[in-house]
N, C-alpha and C positions, 0 to 999 in steps of 0.2 A: 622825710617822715613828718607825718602832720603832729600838733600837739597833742595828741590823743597816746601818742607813745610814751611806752613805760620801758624801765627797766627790769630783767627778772634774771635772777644766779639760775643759770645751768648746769655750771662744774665746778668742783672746789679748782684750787691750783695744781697740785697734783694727781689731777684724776684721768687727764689727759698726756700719752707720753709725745714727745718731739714722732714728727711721721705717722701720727694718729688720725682715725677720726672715729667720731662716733654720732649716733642720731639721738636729738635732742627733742622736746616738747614743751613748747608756753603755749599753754589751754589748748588751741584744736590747731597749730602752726608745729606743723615737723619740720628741722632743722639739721643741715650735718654742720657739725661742729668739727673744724680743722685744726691741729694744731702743726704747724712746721715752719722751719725754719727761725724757730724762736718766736713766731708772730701767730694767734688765733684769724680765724673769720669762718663766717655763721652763714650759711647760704641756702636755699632751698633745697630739700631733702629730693626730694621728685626729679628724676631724670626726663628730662624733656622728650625722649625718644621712647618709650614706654613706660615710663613712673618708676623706674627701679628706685630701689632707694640708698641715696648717696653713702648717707652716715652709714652702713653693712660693706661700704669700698673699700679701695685700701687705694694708700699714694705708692706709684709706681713709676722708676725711671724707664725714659725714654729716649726715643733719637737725640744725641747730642746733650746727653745730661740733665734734659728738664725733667721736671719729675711732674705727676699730674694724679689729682685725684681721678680714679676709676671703679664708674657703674662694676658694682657688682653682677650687673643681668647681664649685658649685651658690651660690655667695654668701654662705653664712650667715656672723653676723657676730659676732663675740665682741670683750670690751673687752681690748686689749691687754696690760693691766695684770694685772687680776684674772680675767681668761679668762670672765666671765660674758654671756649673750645678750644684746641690746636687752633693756629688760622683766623679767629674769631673777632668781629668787628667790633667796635664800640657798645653798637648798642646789639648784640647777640651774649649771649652764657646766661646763666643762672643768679638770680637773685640775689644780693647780698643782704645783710643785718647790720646794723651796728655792735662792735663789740668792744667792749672793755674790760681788763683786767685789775681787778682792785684787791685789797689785802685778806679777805675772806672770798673770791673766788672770780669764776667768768661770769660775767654778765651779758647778755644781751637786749637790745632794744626792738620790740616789736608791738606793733598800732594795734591797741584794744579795738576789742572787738563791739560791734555795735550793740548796744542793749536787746536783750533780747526780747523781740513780741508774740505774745501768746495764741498759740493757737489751737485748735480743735483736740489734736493729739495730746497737747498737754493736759487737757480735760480731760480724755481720757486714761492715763498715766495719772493725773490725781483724784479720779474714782475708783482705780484700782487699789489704789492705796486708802481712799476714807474705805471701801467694803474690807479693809482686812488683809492684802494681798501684800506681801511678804518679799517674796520672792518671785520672779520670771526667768524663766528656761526657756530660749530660744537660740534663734539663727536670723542674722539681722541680713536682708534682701533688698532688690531694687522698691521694693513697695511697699516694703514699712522701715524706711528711712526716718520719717516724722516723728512718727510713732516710737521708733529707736531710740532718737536724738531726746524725746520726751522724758522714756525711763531713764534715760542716763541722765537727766537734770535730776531725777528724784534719788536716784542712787547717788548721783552727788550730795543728793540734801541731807544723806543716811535714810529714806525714807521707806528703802526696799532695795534687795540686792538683783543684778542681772547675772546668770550664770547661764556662758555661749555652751551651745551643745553643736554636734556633726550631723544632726539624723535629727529631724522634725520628732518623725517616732520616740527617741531618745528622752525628747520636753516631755511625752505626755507622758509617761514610764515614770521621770524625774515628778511631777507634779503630782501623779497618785502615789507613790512613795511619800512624797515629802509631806501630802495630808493624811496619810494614815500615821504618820510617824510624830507628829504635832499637833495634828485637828485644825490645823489651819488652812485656807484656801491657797493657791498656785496658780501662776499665768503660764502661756505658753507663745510664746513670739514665733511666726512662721512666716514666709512671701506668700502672695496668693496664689491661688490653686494650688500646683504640685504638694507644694509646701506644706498646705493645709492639712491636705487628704492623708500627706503623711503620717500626721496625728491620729489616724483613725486606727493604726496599729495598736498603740496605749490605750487607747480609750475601750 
């Protein structure tokens, strides 16, 4: 771990029981958090075989007593401890974290992230908010990821809330509601094309 690593509390002590696990979050790093055997360890949440995700598993015995954390999707089975497969080489299994255990709770050690640089999308994300814009009602897609990760830095800041809808149609419904209902203006987040044209139901 480089010096850029910090410490951050995940679980109190008792929040996790013995043969547990659950999925964890410091800033944008998912985590499943294991506790067994008496011993925690913090590994990458993402199943290597299609992203399932670890911390929704559960530990399960197997041939000859070992027990193993297992993918909730597809089975795969990793040793809870040291995160590596049945059979598993040195350097094959799942990522570990450092963990510790101190008088107010678990901790984990994980490498800040790099500062963030601004870009276009952020611009736009903080023109919607100097015109007035409150709230966005969308559905976050391959092609406005930027754009995504933008209002979510402003919703972090309290600057304007993001509320996900299922149906493009559904934003632009939500958006003239919400300005007839305050007088204030409304965003509407969609992918391009499909996505867009779905808003033309609302509108």
């Amino acid at each position: 771990m480089s010096s850029q690593t910090n410490w951050f509390k995940v679980a109190a002590l008792n929040e996790l029981p013995s043969g547990r696990v659950k999925t964890v979050t410091v800033g944008t790093t998912s985590l499943a958090l294991v506790h067994f055997d008496g011993r925690y360890s913090a590994m990458d949440n993402r199943c290597p075989h299609q992203g399932g995700p670890l911390g929704e598993g559960s530990i399960e015995e197997g041939v000859g007593g070992q027990c193993w954390l297992r993918c909730p999707w597809h089975g795969w089975d990793f040793d809870p401890l040291t995160g590596k497969p049945p059979g598993g080489h040195e350097d094959t299994g799942q990522a570990l974290y450092p963990v510790e255990v101190r008088d107010d709770g678990i901790y984990v050690a994980v490498e800040t992230a790099p500062a963030h640089q601004r870009t276009v999308s952020d611009v736009m994300a903080e023109t919607l908010v100097n015109w007035g814009v409150r709230r966005v009602f969308g559905m976050v897609g391959h092609s406005n990821l930027g754009l995504a990760d933008a209002l979510r830095r402003q919703a972090l800041a309290g600057h304007l809330g993001y509320i996900g809808i299922r149906h493009e149609g559904a934003a632009a419904f939500a958006c003239s509601g919400y300005a007839k209902l305050t007088g204030r203006p409304a965003a509407c987040l969609t992918i391009a094309g499909p996505g867009a044209t779905n808003l033309m139901t609302g509108l």
